[in-house]
N, C-alpha and C positions, 0 to 999 in steps of 0.2 A: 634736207628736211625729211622727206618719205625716209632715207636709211635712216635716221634719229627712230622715227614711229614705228618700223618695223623693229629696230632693235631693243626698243621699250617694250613692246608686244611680245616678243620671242623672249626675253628677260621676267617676264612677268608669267608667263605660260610655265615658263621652266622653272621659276618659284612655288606655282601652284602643285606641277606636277612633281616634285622633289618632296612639299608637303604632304602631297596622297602616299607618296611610298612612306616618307616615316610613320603614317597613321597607321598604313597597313603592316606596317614592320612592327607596331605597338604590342597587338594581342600574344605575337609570334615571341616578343622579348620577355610578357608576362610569363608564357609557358617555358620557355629557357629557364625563367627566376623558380617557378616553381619543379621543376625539374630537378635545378641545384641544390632547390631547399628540401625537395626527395631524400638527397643522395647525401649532402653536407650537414642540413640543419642549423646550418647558419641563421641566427636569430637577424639577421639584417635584412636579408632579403625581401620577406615578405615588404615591410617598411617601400623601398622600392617597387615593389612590383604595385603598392598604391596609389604610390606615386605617379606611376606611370599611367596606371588607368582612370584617376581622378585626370589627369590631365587633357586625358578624351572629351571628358564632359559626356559619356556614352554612359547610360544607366544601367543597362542591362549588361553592359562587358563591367562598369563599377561591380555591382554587384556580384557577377559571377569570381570575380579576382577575390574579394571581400570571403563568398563563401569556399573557392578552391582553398586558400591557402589557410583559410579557419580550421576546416575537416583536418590537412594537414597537419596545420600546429596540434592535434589535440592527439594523432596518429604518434608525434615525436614528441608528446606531454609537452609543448609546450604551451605552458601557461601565461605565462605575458602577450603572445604572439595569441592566442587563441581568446585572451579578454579583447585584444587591442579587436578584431575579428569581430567579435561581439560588436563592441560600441560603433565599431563603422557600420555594422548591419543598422544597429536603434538608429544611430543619425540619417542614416539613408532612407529610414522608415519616417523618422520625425518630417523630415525635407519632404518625400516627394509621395507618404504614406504609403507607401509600397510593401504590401500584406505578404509576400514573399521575404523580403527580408526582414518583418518581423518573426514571423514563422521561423525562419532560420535563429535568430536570432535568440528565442527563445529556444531553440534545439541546442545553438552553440550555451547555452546557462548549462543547459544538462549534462553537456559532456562536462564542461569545467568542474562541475561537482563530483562528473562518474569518476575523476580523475582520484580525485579528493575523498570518494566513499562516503557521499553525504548522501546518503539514500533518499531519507523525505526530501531535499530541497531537488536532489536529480528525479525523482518520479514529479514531483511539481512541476519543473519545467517541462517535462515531456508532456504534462499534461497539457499546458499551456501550449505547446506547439501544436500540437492536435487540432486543437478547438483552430487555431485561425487557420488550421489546413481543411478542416471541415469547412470553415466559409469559404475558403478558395475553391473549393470539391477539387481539394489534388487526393482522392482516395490510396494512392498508392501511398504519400507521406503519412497521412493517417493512420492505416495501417502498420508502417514501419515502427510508427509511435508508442502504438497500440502492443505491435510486440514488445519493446523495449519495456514499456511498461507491466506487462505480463510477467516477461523474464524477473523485474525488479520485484514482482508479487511473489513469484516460485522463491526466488532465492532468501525471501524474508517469511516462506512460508504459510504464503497467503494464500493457498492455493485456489481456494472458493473465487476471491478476488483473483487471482492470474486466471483462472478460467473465464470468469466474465468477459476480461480484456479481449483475451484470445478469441474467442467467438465474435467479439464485436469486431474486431482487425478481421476475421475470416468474412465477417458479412460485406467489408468495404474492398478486402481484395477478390476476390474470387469473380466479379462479374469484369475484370480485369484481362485474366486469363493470364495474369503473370504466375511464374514459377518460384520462383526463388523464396520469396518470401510468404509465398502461399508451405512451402514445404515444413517453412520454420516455421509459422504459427500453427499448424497440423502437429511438428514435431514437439511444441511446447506443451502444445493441449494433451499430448498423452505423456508428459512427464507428468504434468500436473495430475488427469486422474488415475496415471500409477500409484502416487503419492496418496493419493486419498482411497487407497486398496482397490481401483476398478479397473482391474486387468484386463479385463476382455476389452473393454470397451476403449482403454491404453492402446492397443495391439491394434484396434480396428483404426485409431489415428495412423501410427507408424505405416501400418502396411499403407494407407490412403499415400502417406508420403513417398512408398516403394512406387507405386504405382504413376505418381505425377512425374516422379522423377525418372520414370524412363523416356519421358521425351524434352527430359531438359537438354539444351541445346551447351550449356557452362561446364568441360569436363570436369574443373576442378570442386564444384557444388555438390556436384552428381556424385562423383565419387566419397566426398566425405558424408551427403547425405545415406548414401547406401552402406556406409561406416557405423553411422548414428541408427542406424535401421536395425542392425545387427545386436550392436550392443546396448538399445536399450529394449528391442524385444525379447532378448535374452536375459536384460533384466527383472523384466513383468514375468516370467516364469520363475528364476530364482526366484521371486519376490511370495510365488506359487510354492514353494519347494520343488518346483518340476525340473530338478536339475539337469537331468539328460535333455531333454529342450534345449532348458538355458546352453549345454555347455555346444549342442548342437548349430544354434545362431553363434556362439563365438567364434567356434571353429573357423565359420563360413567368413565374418569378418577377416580374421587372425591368415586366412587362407589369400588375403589382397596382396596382389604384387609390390614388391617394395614398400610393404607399408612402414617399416620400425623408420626408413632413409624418407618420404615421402612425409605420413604424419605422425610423428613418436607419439603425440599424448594421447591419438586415438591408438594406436599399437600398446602401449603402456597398460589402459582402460581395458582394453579387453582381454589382454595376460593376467592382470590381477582380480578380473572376473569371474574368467578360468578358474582360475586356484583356488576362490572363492568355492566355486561349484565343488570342484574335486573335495574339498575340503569336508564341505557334505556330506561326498558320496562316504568319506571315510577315507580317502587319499592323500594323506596327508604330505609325505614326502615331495609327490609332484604338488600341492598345493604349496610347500616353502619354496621348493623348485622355481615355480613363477612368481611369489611374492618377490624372491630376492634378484629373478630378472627385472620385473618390473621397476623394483629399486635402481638398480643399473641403468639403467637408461634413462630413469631418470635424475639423477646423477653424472650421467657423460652431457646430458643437455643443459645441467642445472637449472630445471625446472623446483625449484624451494618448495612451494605450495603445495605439489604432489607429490615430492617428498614426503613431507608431512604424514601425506595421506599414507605413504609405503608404511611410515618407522609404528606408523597407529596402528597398521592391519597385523604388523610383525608381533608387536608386542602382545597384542591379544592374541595370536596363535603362540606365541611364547608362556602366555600367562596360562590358556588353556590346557600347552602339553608339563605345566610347572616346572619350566627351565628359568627361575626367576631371576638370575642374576641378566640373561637373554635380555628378558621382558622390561626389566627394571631399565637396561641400556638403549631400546628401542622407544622407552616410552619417553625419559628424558630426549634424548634423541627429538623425538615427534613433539613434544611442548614446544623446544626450543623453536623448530623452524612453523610451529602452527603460530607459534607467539610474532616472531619475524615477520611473516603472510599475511597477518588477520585473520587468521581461522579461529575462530574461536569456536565453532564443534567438535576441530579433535583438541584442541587446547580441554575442555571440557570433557572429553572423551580418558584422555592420559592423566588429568589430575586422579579420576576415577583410580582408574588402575592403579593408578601410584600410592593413592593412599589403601587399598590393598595389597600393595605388594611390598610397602616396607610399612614396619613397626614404629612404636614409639611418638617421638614429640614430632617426629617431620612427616610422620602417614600422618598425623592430625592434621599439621598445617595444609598437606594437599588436599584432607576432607574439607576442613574451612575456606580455603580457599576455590575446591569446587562448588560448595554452597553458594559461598557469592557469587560466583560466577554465573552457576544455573537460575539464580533468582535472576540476576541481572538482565542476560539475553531472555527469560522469561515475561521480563518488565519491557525488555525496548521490543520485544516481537510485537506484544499488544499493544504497545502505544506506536509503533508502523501499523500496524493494522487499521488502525485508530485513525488515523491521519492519511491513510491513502484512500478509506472510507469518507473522512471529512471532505478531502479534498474534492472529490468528485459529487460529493452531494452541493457544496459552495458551489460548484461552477455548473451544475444542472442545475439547480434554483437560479443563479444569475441570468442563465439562457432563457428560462421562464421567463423570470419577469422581464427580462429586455425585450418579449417579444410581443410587445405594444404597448411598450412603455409612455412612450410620448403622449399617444392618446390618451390613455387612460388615466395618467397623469393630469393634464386639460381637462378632460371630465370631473374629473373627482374636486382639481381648483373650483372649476365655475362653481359645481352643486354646494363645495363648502363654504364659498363665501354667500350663496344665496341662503343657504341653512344657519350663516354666521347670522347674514342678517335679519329672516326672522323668526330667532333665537333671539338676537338683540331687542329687539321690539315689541315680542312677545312677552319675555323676561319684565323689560321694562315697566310694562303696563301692570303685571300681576305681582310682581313683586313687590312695587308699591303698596299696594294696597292691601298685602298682608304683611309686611316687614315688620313693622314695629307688633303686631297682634303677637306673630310667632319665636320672636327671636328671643325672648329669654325663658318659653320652655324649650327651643330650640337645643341652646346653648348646654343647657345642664343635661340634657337626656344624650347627646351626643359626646358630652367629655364622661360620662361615664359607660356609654358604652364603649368609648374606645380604652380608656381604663381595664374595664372587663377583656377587649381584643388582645391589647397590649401583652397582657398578665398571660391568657392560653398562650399567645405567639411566643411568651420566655419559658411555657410549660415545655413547650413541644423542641425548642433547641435545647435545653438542661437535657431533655431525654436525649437526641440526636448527637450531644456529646458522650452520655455512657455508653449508648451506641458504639462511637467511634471509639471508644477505652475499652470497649469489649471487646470488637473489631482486634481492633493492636495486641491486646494481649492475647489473643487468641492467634492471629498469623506471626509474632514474634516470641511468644513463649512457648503455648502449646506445642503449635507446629512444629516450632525449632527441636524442645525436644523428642517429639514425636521424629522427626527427621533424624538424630542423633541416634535413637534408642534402633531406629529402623537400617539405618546401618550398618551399627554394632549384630544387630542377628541373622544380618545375609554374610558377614563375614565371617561369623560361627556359624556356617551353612544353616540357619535352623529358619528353610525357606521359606514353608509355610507360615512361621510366625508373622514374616517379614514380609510375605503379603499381605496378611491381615492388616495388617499395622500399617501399611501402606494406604489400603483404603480409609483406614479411617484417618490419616494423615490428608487426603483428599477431599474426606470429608468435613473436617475442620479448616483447611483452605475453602472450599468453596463457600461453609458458614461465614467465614471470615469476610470473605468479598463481597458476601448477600448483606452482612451489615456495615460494611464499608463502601465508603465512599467519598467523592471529593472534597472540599467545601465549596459554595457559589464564591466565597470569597473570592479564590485561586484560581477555580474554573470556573464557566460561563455556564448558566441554564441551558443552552443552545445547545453548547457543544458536550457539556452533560446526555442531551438528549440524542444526538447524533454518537456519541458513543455509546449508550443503551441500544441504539438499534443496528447497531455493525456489531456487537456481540451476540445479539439475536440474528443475525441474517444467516438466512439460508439459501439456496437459490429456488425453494417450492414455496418460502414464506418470505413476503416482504411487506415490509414498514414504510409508509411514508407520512413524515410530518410536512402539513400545510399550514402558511402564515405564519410560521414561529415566531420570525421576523414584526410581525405590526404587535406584537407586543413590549413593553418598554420593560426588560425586566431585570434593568440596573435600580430602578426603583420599587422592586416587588421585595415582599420581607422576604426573607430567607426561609424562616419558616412555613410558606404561603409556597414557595417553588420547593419545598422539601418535600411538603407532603404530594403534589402534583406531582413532583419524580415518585413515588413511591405509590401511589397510585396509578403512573400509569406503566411501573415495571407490575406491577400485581397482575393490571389488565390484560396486556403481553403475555405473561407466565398462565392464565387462563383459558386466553384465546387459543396459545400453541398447546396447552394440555389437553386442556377439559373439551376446549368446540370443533381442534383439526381445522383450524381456521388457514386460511394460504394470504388471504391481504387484510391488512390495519392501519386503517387511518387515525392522523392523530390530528385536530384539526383545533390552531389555538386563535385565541382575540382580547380585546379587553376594552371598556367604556372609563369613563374617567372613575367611577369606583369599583369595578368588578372586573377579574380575570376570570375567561370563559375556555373550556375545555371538552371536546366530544370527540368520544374515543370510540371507533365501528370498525366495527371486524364481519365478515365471511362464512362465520364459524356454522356449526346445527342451530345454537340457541338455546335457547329453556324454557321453559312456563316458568316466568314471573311471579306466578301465583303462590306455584310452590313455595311450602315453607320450609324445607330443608334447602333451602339456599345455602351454599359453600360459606367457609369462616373467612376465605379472602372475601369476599362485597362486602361481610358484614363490617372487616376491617376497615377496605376502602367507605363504607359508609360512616362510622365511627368516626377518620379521620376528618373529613370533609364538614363535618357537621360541628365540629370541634370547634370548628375559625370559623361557624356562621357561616356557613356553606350548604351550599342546595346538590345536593345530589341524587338524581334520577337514572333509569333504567328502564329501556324497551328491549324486548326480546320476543320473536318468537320462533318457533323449532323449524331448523333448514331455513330462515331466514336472515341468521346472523344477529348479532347485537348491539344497542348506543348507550353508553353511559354519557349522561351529560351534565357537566358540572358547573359550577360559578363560585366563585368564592370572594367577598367582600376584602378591598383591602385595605380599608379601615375600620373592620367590622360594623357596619351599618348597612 
């Protein structure tokens, strides 16, 4: 009987402990799978490897399996593997609300799109990752966000917007005392105000990055950051004319051990920078010299995209020294593989050329077809612009008001059903007893004044369509041929003309967009207004609209939010001209018959008094008064300015 009990015992001990080793042999078999899936990419594995950590029932080894092999798939594009990654992150989040894996989760959306080159939806998600890395205070994910998102602003040209980011990623990593990523939001910030001509202050990032990056501890960081050090400070000098500079930081790069076997596209970058310089200086020979190295190599690595970039640079030193059949070969050439890539700057760049460097019916087609083009990426820049500005303004307003929401929610209930009720009993009492008195001069004085409302409200849209028919014909005829004719006489060298004609080619586009605009139909009031003020944004002037939202104005006429856009782009155009204003508030509301509007600025001011008041108020007065509108204005000098408006929305 005892040997039966001890051998149950020892049979049971040795179950248990046969159990513990496969649990610990679990994590050990994940990192096998993802190792294999390193090396293979075998689309199965992952599959398994969650298998095997759902089986733990351990959340924190779940999740981490969930995220290693997600980053993964997105490393070896795969995209089924890296959706599947995603939804086990949302589910894990659904289950055990676990704000790490949504975080993630919403970082894995981003990449799936970076894959895909959907810029708005992959800066959206980054953006969304951010925010719940902020509630978590994981500052370091923030920050990585924050670049990502930067970089997505530079490379779409947003550079105002990529700086923001950048700074605010600088403010979240830096009390960190991490490297890495300090270097590259440092490095991003002075590509960006390179880009916007402020060299000095370009150079004073880089060097900051020379500087951090001598005691990084990551040789392979360090050294490529002390790459990017070289060649883009030697870029902000070119960018100077200061060639001997520039060609001085190349050198210093170009001078790295093993660098073409090590990193070609940083070796590549700074030969054809080189040549760039020499080119300059009048060297032209060593400038083909390293153009047609830099092509080489990249070509034995077959790197396409920088390709591209070689056959664009060749053909323009080709077109310059009039070797046109050269140019003509390098420029096709360069279409093709920018066509291939997605580049559509030198794609843009080679139609150029092409349609000056050959004749007849096919230079046409490559001028029409870089027309379209230039419009095109001219169109989708501002509407990115447009939408990385919205984006951010949606989700700081949402932070707003979510942050005490609940209460103030509660308050606002009680007080309005107390106000409901008496309202109810108030009404009750006094209505009575004058109802039947008032209601039939009531009746006729009210259907004819909205008769009267009705009739201005179809004055003012009849006008806001010639508007837009003058608009149109103005950016698609004029313009066009103004763009045509302007052309035609840079290619008959006759430059001066073709400046002229330039500017006023600029200046008929920008009349055009002053009297153009969306309709509320199409777009939203809202987002109307949030685009008005990301084309005004500066980083010394900023605009903020409060409460837009508690206004209903799917049911405001059109012509009631027509003239309020238009009055309150006047007031903007005033504030930043006439008063040197730096903050504008836009502060909207509305009662059951009046939409209410008070627009304050910063600015010096004016005497009121004055009657040489400017032709904008007297317009924005004009309009307002049009639709039975009340419009006011306080101002006094160095205290800034309120117009404040109301406008009936059924004219009464």
């Amino acid at each position: 009987m005892y040997k039966k009990i001890i051998f149950i015992t020892l049979f049971i001990n040795f179950s248990i402990f046969s159990q513990n080793k496969d649990f610990e042999k679990k994590p050990d078999s994940i990192n096998v799978l993802l190792k294999k899936y390193k090396e293979t990419n075998n689309s199965i594995l992952p599959k398994r490897a969650f298998f095997l950590a759902e089986k733990t029932q351990i959340d924190s080894l779940i999740r981490k399996t969930y995220i290693d092999f997600g980053l993964k798939s997105y490393y070896n594009k795969d995209l089924n593997n890296l959706s599947l990654s995603n939804q086990k992150l949302l589910n894990l989040y659904s289950k055990n609300k676990d704000s790490i894996a949504l975080a993630k989760h919403y970082h894995y959306k981003a990449l799936f799109y970076r894959i895909q080159y959907k810029t708005d939806s992959l800066f959206y998600y980054y953006h969304k990752s951010k925010n719940i890395s902020i509630l978590l205070k994981d500052s370091l994910s923030v920050a990585r966000r924050l670049l990502s998102m930067a970089r997505i602003q530079e490379r779409e040209r947003d550079y105002l917007g990529s700086e923001i980011s950048t700074i605010e990623g600088l403010l979240y990593i830096e009390p960190l005392n991490e490297k890495v990523y300090t270097l590259y939001l440092y490095n991003n910030l002075g590509l960006v105000l390179s880009e916007l001509g402020r060299q000095k202050e370009a150079r004073k990032n880089y060097l900051k990055c020379f500087e951090i990056n001598k005691s990084n501890l990551n040789k392979k960081v360090k050294e490529i950051s002390n790459l990017d050090y070289y060649t883009n400070a030697g870029l902000s000098y070119f960018r100077e004319n200061n060639h001997r500079e520039a060609i001085a930081f190349y050198k210093k790069g170009l001078a790295f051990d093993s660098l073409e076997y090590k990193y070609p596209i940083r070796y590549q970058s700074l030969l054809e920078n080189l040549a760039s310089s020499n080119y300059k200086l009048g060297k032209h020979k060593e400038a083909l010299k390293g153009y047609k190295t830099a092509l080489s190599s990249r070509e034995k690595h077959n790197y396409l995209y920088e390709q591209s970039i070689s056959h664009t640079i060749l053909a323009g030193y080709y077109f310059k020294e009039r070797e046109t059949q050269k140019a003509i070969f390098h420029s096709k050439k360069g279409i093709k593989l920018a066509k291939q890539t997605n580049n559509s700057n030198r794609t843009l760049i080679n139609l150029n050329l092409l349609s000056q460097l050959i004749k007849g019916e096919k230079g046409r087609q490559y001028l029409q077809e870089y027309i379209q083009l230039n419009d095109s990426l001219y169109k989708r820049e501002r509407t990115l612009k447009n939408q990385f500005a919205k984006i951010r303004y949606e989700t700081e307003k949402k932070d707003k008001e979510n942050a005490g929401l609940k209460e103030e929610n509660t308050q606002k209930q009680l007080l309005l059903e107390s106000e409901k009720q008496q309202k109810t009993i108030g009404w009750l009492i006094a209505g009575t007893s004058i109802l039947f008195i008032g209601f039939g001069a009531n009746v006729v004085s009210s259907r004819r004044k909205k008769i009267l409302f009705e009739a201005k409200l179809q004055q003012i849209e009849a006008r806001e369509k010639e508007r837009q028919q003058i608009a149109k014909s103005l950016h698609d005829e004029v313009a066009g041929d103004i763009r045509m004719l302007h052309l035609k006489l840079a290619k008959t060298n006759q430059t001066e003309e073709a400046k002229s004609l330039d500017v006023i080619k600029e200046n008929v586009r920008n009349l055009s967009h002053q009297l153009s605009s969306e309709s509320f139909d199409k777009v939203s009031f809202k987002d109307q207004i949030i685009n008005l003020i990301s084309d005004f944004f500066e980083i010394d002037f900023r605009i903020k609209a409060e409460k837009i939202d508690t206004v209903d104005w799917q049911n405001i006429n059109n012509a009631i939010k027509r003239t309020l856009f238009l009055t309150i782009r006047e007031s903007i155009q005033n504030a930043k001209k006439h008063a040197a204003a730096k903050n504008i508030i836009l502060s909207f509301s509305e009662t059951k018959n009046a939409v209410f509007l008070t627009i304050s600025d910063n600015g010096k001011g004016f005497n009121v008094a004055d009657k040489k008041t400017g032709i904008g108020l007297k317009n924005m007065k004009e309009r307002i008064e049009e639709i039975n509108g009340v419009f006011s204005i306080k101002s006094e000098l160095e205290k800034g300015t309120n117009i404040d408006i109301e406008i009936p929305k059924h004219g009464k």
